[in-house]
C-alpha positions as CSV (number, residue, x, y, z in Angstrom):
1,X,198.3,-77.9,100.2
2,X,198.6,-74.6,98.3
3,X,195.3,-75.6,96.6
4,X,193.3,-75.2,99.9
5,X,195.2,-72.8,100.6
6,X,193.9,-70.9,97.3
7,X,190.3,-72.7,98.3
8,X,190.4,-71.3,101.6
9,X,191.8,-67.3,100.1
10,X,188.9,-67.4,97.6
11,X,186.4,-68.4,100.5
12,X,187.8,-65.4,102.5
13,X,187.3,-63.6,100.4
14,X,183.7,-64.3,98.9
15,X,182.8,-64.4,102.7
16,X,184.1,-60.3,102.5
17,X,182.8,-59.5,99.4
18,X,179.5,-61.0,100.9
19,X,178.9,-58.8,103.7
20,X,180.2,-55.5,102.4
21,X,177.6,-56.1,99.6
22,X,175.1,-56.8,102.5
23,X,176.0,-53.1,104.0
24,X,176.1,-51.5,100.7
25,X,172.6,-52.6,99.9
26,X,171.2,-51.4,103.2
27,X,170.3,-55.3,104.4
28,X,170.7,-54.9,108.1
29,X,169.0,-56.0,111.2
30,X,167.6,-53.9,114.1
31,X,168.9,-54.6,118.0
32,X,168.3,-52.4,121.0
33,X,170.6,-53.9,123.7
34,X,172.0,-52.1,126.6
35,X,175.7,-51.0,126.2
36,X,178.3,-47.9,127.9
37,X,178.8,-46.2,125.4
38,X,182.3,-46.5,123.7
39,X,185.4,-45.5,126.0
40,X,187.1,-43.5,123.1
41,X,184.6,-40.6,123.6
42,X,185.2,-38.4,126.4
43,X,183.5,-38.9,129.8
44,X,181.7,-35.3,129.6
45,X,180.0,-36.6,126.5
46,X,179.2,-40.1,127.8
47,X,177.4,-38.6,130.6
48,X,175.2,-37.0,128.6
49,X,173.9,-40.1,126.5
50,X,171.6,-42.9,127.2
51,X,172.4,-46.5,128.6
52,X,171.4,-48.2,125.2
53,X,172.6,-48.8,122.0
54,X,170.7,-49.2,118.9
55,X,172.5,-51.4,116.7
56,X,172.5,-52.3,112.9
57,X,173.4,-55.9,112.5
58,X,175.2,-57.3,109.4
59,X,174.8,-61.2,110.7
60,X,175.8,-61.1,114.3
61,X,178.6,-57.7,113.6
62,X,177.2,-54.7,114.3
63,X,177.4,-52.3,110.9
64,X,176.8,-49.1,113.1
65,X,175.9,-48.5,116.7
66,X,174.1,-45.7,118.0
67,X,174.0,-44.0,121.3
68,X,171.3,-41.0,121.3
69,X,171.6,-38.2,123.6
70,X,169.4,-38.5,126.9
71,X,167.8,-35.0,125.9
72,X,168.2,-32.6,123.1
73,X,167.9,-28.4,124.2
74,X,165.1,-27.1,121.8
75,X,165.5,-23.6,120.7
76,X,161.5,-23.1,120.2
77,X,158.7,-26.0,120.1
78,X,158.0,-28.2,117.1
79,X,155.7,-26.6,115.0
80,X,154.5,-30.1,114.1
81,X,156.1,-33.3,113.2
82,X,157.3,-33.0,110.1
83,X,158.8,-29.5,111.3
84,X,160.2,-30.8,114.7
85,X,164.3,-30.7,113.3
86,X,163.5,-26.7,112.9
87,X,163.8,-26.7,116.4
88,X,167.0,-27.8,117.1
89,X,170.1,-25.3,117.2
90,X,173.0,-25.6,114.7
91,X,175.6,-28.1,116.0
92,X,173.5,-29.4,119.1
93,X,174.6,-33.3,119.8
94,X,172.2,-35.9,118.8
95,X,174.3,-38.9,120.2
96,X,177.3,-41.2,119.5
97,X,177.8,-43.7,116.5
98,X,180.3,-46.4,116.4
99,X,181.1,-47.2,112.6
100,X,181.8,-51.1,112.4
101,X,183.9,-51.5,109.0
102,X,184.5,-48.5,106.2
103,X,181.8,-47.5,104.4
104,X,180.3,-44.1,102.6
105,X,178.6,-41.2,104.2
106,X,175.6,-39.5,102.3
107,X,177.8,-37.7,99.7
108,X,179.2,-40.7,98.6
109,X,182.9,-39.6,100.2
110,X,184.8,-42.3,102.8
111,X,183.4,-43.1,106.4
112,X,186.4,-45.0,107.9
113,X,185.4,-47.4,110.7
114,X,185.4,-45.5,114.3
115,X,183.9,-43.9,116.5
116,X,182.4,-40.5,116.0
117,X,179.5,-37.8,118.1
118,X,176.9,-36.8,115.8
119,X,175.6,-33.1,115.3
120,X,172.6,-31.3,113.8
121,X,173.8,-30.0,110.6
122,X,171.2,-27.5,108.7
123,X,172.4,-27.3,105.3
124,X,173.3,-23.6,104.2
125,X,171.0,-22.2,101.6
126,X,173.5,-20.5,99.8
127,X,172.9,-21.6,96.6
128,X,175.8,-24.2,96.4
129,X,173.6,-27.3,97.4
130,X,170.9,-26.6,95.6
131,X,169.1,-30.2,94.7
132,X,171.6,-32.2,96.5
133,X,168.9,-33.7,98.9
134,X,165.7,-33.9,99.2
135,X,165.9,-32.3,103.1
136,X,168.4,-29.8,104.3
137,X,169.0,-32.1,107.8
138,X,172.1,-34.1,108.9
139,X,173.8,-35.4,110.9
140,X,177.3,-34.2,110.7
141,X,180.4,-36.9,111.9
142,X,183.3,-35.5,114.1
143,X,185.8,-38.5,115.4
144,X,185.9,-38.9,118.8
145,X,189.5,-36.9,119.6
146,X,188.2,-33.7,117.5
147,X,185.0,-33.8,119.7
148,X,185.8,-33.8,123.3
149,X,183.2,-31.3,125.6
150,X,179.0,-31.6,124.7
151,X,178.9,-28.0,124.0
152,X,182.6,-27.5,122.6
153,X,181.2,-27.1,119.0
154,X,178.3,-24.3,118.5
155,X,178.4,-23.1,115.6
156,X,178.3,-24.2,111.2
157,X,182.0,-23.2,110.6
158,X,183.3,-25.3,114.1
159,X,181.4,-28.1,112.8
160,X,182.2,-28.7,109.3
161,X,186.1,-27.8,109.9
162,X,185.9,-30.6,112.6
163,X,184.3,-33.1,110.9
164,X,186.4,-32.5,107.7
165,X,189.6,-32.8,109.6
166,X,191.8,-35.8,108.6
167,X,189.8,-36.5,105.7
168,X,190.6,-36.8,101.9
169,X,187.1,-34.8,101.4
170,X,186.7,-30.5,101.6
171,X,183.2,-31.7,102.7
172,X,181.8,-32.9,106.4
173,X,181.0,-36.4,107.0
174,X,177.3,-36.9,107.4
175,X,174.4,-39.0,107.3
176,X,171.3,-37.6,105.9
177,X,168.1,-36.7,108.4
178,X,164.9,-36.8,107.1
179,X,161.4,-35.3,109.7
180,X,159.2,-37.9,110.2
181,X,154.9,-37.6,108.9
182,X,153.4,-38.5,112.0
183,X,154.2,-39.5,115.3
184,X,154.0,-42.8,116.7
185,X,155.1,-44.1,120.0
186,X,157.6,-47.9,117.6
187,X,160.8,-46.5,117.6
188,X,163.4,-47.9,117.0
189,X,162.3,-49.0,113.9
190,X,163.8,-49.7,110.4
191,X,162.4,-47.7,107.3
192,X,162.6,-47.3,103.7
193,X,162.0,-43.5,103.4
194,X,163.0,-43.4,99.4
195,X,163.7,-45.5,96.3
196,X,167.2,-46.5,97.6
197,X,167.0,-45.4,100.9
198,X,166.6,-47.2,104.0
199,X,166.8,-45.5,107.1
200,X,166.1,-46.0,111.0
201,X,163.2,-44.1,113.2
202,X,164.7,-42.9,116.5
203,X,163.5,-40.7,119.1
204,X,165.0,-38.3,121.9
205,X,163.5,-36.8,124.6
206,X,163.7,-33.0,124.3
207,X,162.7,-30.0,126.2
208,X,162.8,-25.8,125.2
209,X,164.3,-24.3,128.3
210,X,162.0,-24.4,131.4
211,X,159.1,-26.3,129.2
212,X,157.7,-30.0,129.4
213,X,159.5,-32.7,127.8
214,X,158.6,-33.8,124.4
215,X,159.6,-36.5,122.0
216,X,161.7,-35.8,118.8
217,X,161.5,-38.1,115.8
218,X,163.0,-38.2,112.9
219,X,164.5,-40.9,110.4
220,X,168.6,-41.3,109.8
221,X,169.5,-42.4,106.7
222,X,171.9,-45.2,106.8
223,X,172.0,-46.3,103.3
224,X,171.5,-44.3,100.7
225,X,173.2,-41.2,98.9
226,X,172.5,-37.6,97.7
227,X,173.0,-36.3,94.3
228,X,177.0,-35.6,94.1
């Protein structure tokens, strides 16, 4: 008896080891499927989002789920594709993710399994982040309770002291953005932007005040890390 007991503790845990290798190397599957959005976010946000999810599949357990905004306010019209992410204002909400299992964000520090909104982050060129990524765009992480009205964050300082909160890190949680070369009409779809990268294509309707409606894209990094 205590051997398979010890056979069936070393098969546990092989079984763990297994998929958190599979999420750490980036192997995951691409669902669209449509899902509410997660009760833990507050109704005023989940009004704002679309009726899908876009999920990353580790087997059948979804690694991360996203939820993108219905429409994102543009602050001017994309110059172009690879400039479109110039047009959207500090802090604006790109959409929901719910974080399966713990994992790391883009600097390498903690993401604990939950539920989170996700903002437009523009890096400050201050001088203190100089080389850290390749782009300048993120999405910056605030847990569901710390994020509670679609336009109750609007500016850097807001943000980062949010997303920070009840984290071992002085640094936001965040997921790096990268603009997109062209513009094609397949997304969702799963990329590899980078030597040990891979990322996900999405798009989000979006509109400057009293304009037509356009199409954002632009890729998320899901696996993958900065210099630290």
């Amino acid at each position: 008896m205590k051997r398979s007991l010890s056979t069936l503790r070393l098969f546990a845990a092989l079984a763990c080891l297994c998929q958190t290798s599979a999420l750490q190397a980036g192997g995951l599957a691409l669902k669209v499927v449509k899902k509410d959005p997660p009760s833990a976010i507050d109704e005023s946000i989940r009004k704002t989002l679309q009726p899908t999810a876009i999920q990353l599949l580790d087997g059948d357990k979804a690694a991360f789920e996203f939820w993108l905004s219905a429409e994102v306010p543009l602050q001017s019209e994309p110059a172009s594709p690879s400039a479109a992410m110039d047009a959207i204002k500090q802090s604006t909400l790109l959409g929901v993710v719910a974080v399966g299992s713990d994992t790391r964000d883009y600097k390498d520090a903690e993401l604990f399994a939950g539920v989170y909104t996700m903002r437009f982050g523009l890096q400050p060129q201050d001088g203190n982040h100089l080389g850290t990524s390749e782009f300048n765009y993120f999405a910056v992480l605030v847990t569901a309770k710390k994020d509670v009205k679609p336009d109750g964050i609007t500016d850097y300082k807001t943000l980062v002291r949010a997303s920070r909160s009840g984290t071992p890190s002085d640094h936001p949680v965040i997921l790096s953005l990268r603009p997109v070369s062209s513009v094609g009409s397949e997304a969702p779809k799963m990329n590899e932007p980078a030597p040990e990268h891979k990322s996900v294509i999405l798009k989000i309707p979006a509109r400057v005040e009293g304009g037509e409606q356009t199409a954002l894209f632009f890729e998320l990094v899901y696996y993958g890390k900065g210099k630290v």
